[in-house]
Structure formats: C-alpha cells, structure tokens
Biopython code that builds the backbone (N, CA, C, O; Angstrom):
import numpy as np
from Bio.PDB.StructureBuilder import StructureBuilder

atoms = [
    (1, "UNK", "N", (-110.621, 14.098, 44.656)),
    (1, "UNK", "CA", (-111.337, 13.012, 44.021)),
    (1, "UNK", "C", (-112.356, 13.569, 43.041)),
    (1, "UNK", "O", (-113.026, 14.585, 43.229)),
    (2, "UNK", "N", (-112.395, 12.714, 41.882)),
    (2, "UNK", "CA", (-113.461, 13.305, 41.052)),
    (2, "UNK", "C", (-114.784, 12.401, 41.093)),
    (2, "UNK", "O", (-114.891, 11.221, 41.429)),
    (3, "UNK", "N", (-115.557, 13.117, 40.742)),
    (3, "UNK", "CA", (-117.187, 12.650, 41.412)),
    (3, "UNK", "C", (-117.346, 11.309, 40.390)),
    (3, "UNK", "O", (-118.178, 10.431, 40.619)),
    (4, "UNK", "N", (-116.642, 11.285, 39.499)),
    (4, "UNK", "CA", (-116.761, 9.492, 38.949)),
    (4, "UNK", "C", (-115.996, 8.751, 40.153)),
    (4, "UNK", "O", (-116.809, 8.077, 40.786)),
    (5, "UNK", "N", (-114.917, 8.674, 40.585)),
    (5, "UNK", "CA", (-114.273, 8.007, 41.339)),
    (5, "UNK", "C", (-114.786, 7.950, 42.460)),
    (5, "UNK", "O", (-114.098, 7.269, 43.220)),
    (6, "UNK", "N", (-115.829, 8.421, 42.987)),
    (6, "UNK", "CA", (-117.233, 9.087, 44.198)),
    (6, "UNK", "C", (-117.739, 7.426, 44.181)),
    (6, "UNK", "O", (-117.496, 6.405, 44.825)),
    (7, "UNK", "N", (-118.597, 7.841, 43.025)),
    (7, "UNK", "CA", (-119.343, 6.856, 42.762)),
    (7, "UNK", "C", (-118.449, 5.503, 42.403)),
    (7, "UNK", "O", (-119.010, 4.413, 42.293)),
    (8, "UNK", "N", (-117.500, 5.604, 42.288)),
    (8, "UNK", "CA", (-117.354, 3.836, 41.703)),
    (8, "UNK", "C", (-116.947, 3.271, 42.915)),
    (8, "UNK", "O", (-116.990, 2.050, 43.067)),
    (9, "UNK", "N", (-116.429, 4.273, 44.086)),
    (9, "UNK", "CA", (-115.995, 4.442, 45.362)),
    (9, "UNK", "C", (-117.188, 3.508, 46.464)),
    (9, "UNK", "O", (-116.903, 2.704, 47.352)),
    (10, "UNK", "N", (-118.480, 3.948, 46.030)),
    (10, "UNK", "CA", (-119.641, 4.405, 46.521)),
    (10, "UNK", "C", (-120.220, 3.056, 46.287)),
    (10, "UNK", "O", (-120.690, 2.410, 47.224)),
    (11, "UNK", "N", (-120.200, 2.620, 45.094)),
    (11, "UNK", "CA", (-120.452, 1.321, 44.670)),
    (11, "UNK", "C", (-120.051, -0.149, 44.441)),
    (11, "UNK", "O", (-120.613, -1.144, 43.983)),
    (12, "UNK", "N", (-118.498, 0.220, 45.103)),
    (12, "UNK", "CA", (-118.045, -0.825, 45.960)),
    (12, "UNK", "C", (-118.662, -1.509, 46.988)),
    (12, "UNK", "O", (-119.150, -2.623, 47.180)),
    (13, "UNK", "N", (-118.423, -0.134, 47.786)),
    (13, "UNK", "CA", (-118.661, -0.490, 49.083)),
    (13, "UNK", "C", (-120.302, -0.684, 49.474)),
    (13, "UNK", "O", (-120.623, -0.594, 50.659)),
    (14, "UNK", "N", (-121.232, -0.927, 48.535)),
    (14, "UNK", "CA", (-122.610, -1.101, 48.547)),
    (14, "UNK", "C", (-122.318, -2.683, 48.429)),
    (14, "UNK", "O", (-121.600, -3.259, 47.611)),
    (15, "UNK", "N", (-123.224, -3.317, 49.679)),
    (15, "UNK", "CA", (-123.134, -4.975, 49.204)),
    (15, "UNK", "C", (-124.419, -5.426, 49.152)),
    (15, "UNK", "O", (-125.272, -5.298, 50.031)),
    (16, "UNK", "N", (-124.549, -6.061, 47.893)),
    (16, "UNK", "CA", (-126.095, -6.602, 48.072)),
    (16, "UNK", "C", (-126.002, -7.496, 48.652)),
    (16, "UNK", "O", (-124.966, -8.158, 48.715)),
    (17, "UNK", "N", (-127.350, -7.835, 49.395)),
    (17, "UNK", "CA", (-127.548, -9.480, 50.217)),
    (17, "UNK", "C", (-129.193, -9.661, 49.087)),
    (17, "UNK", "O", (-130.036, -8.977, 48.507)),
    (18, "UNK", "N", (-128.809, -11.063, 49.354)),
    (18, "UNK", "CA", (-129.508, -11.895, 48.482)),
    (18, "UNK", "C", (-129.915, -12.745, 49.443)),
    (18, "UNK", "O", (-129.383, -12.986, 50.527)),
    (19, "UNK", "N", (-131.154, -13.296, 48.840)),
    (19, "UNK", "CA", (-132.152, -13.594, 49.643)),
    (19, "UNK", "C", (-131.730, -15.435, 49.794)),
    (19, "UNK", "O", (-131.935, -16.195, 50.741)),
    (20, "UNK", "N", (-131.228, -15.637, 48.749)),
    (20, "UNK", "CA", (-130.614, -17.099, 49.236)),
    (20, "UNK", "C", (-128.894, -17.396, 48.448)),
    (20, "UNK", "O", (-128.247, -16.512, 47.885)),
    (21, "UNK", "N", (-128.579, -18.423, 48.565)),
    (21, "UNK", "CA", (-126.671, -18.415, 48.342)),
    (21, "UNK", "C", (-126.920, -18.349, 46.575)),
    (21, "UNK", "O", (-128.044, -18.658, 46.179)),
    (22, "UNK", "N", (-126.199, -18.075, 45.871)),
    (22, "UNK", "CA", (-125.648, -17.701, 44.624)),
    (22, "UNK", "C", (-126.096, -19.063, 44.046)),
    (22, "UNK", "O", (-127.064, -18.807, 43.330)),
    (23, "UNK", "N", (-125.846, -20.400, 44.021)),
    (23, "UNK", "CA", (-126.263, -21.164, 43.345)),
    (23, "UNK", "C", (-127.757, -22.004, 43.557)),
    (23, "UNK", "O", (-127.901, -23.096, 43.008)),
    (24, "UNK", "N", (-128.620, -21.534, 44.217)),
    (24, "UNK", "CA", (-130.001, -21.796, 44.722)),
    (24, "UNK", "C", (-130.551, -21.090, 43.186)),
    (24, "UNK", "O", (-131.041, -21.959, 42.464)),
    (25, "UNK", "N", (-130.555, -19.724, 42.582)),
    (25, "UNK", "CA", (-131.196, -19.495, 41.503)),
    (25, "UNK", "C", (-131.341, -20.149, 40.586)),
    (25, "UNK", "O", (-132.435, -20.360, 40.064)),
    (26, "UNK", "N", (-129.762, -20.811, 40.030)),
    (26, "UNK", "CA", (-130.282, -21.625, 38.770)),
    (26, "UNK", "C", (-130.759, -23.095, 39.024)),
    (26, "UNK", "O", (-131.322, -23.615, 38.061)),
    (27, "UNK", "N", (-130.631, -23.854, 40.158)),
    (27, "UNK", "CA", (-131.753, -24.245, 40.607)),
    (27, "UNK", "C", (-133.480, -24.123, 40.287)),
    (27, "UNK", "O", (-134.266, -24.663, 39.508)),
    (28, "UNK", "N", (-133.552, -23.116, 41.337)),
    (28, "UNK", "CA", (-134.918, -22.557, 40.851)),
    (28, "UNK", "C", (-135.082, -22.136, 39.072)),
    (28, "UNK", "O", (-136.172, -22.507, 38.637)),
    (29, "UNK", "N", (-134.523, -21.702, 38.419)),
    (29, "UNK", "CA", (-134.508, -21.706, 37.186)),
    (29, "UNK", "C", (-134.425, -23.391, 36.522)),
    (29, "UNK", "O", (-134.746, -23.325, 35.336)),
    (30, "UNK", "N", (-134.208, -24.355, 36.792)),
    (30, "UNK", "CA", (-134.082, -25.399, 36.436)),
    (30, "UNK", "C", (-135.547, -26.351, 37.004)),
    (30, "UNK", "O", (-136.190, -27.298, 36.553)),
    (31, "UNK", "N", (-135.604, -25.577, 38.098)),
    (31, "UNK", "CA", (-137.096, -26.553, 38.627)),
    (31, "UNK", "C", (-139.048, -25.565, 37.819)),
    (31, "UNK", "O", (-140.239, -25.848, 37.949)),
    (32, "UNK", "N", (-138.327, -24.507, 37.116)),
    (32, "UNK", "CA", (-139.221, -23.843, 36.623)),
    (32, "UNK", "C", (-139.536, -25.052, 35.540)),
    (32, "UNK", "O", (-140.488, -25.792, 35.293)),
    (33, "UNK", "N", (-138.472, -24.880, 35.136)),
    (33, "UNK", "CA", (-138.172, -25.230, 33.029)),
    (33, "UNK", "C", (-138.883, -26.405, 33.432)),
    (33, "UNK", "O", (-140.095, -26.399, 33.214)),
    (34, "UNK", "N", (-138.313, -27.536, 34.042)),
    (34, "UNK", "CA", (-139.153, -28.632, 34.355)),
    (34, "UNK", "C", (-140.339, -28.709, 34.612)),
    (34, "UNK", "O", (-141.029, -29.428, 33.890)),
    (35, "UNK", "N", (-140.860, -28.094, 35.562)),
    (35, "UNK", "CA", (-142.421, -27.650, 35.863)),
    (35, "UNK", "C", (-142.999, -27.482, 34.906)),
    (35, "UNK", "O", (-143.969, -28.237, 34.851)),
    (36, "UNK", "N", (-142.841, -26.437, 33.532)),
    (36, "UNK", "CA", (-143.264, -25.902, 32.362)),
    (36, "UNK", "C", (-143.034, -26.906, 31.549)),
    (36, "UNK", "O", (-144.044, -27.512, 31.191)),
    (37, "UNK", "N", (-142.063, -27.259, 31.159)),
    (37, "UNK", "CA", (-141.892, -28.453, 30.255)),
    (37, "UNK", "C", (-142.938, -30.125, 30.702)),
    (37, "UNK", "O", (-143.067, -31.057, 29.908)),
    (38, "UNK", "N", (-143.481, -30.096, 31.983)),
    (38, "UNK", "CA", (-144.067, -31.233, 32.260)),
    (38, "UNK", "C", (-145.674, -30.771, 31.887)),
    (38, "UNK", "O", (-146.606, -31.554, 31.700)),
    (39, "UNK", "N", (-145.723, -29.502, 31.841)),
    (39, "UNK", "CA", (-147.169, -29.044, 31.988)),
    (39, "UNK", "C", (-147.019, -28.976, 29.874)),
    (39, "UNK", "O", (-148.069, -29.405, 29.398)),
    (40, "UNK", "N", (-146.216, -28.644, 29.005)),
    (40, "UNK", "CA", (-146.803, -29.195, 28.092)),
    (40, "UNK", "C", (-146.370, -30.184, 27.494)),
    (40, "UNK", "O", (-146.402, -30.131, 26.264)),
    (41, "UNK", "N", (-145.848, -31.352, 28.119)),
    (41, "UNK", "CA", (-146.004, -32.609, 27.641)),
    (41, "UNK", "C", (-147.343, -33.098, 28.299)),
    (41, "UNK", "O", (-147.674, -34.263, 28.078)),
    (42, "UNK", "N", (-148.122, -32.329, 29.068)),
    (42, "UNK", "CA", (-149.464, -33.025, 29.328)),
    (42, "UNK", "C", (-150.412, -32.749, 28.452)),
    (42, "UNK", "O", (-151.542, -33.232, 28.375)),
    (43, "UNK", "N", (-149.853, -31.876, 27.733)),
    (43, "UNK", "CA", (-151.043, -31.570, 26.729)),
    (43, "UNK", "C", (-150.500, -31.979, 25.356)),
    (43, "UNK", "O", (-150.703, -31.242, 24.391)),
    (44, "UNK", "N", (-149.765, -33.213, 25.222)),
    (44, "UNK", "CA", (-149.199, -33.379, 23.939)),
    (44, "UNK", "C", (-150.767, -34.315, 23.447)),
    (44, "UNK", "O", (-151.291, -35.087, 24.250)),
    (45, "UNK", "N", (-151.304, -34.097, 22.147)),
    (45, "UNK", "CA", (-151.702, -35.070, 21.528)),
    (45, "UNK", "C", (-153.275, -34.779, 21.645)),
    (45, "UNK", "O", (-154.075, -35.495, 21.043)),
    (46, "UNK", "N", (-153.658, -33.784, 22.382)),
    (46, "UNK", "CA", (-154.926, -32.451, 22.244)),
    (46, "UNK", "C", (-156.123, -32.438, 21.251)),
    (46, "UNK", "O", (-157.346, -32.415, 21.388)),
    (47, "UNK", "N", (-155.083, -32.465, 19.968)),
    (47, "UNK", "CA", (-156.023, -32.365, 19.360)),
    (47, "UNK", "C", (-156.499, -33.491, 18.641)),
    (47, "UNK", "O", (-157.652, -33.508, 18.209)),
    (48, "UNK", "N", (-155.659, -34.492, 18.467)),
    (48, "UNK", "CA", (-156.317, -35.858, 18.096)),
    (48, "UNK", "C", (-156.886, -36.579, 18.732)),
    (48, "UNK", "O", (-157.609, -37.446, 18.240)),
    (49, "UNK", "N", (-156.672, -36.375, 20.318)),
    (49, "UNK", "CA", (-157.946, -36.718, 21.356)),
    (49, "UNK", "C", (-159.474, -36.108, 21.048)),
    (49, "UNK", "O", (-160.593, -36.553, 20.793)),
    (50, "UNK", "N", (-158.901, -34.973, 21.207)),
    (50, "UNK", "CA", (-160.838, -34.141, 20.561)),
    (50, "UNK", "C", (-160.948, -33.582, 19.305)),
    (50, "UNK", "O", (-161.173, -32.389, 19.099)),
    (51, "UNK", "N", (-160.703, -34.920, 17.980)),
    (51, "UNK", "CA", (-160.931, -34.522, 16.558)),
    (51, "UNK", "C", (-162.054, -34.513, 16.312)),
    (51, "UNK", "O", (-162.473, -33.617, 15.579)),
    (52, "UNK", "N", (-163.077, -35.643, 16.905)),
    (52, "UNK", "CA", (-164.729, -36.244, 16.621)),
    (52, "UNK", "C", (-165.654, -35.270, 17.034)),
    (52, "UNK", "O", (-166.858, -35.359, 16.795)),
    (53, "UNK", "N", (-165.002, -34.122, 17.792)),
    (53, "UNK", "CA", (-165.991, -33.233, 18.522)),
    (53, "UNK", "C", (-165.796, -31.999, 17.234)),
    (53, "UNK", "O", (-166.934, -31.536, 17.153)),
    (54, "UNK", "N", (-165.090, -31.398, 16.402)),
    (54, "UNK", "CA", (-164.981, -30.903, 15.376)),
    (54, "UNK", "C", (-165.625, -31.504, 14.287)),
    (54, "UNK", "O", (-166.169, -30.543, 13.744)),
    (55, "UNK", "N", (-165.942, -32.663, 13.529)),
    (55, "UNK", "CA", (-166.596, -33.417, 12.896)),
    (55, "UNK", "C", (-166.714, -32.917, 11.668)),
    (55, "UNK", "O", (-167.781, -33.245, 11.147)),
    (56, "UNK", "N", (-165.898, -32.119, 10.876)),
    (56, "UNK", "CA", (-165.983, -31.244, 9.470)),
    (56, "UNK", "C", (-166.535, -30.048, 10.034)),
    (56, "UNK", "O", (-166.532, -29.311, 9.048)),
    (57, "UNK", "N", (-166.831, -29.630, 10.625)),
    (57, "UNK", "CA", (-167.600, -28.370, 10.896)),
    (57, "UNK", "C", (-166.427, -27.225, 11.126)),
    (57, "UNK", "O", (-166.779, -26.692, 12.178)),
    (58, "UNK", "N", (-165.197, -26.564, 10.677)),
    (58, "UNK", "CA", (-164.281, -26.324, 10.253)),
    (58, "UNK", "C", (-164.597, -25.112, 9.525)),
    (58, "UNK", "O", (-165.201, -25.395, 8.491)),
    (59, "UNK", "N", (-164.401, -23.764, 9.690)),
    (59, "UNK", "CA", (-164.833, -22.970, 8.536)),
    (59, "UNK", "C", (-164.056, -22.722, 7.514)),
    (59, "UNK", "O", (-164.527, -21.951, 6.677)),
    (60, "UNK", "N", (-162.763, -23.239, 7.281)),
    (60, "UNK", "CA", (-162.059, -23.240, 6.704)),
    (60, "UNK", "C", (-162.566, -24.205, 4.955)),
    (60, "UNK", "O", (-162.517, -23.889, 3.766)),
    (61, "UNK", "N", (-162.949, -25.255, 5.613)),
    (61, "UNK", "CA", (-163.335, -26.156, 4.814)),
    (61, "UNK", "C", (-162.347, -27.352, 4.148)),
    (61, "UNK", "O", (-162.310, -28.107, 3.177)),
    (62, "UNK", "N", (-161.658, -27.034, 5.221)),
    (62, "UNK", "CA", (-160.164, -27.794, 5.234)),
    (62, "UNK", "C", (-160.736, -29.421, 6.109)),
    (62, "UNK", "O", (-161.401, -29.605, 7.129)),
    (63, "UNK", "N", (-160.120, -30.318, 5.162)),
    (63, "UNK", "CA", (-159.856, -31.646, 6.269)),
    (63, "UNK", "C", (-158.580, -32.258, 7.128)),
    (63, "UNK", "O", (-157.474, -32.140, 6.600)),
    (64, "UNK", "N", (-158.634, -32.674, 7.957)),
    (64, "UNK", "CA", (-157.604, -33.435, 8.771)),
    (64, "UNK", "C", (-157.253, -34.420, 8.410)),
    (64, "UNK", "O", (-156.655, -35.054, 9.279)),
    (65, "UNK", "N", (-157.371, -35.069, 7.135)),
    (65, "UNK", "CA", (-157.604, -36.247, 6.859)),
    (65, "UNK", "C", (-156.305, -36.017, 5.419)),
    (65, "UNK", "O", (-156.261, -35.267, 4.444)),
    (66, "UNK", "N", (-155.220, -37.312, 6.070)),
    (66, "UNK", "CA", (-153.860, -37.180, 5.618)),
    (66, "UNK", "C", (-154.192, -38.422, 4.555)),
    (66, "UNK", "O", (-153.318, -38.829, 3.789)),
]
sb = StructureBuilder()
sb.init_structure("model")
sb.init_model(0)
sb.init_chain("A")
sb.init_seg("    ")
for serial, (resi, resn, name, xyz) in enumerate(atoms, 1):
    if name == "N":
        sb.init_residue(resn, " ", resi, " ")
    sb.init_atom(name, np.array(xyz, "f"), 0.0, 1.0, " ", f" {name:<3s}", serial, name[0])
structure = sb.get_structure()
C-alpha cells in the first residue's frame, strides 16, 4: 500500500459525530437570518425619528431638506 492510499484508507474510516442530525443546521442558519433581519427592521426609520436633535448643526453644512 502506498502511504496516499494510508490515508484515504484512514479517512474513511474516521466518522464524525455531530452534535445534532444533518438538517437541524440550516435551521439554525435560518432562525439566525431571521433574528438579524428582525433586529434591523427595528431600526428602520432612525434617522428621521431623531432629525430635530441634529437641528443644522451638521459640519458638513449640508441639509436634509429634499
């Protein structure tokens, strides 16, 4: 046997165990995205809630005003 055929030998017979069944991850990958995606639709609309607290004071010297 040659020492590639060792190893591919070797790495068969290695079985990973996983900590839960094969389709639980994208799950959890799906309850992330949601989680994240709910956390910034809570912050949609930020800054036109607190425009009056800026009040021109802007160093830009730029206005918001469309």
């Amino acid at each position: 046997m040659s020492v590639l055929s060792t190893i591919v030998l070797a790495a068969e017979e290695a079985k990973i165990a996983l900590f839960f069944p094969s389709w639980v991850f994208p799950l959890i990958a799906v309850a992330v995205f949601v989680a994240l995606g709910f956390v910034v639709w809570s912050f949609r609309d930020v800054a036109n809630r607190h425009s009056q607290k800026t009040g021109g004071s802007a160093a830009s010297g730029h206005s918001t005003d469309h």
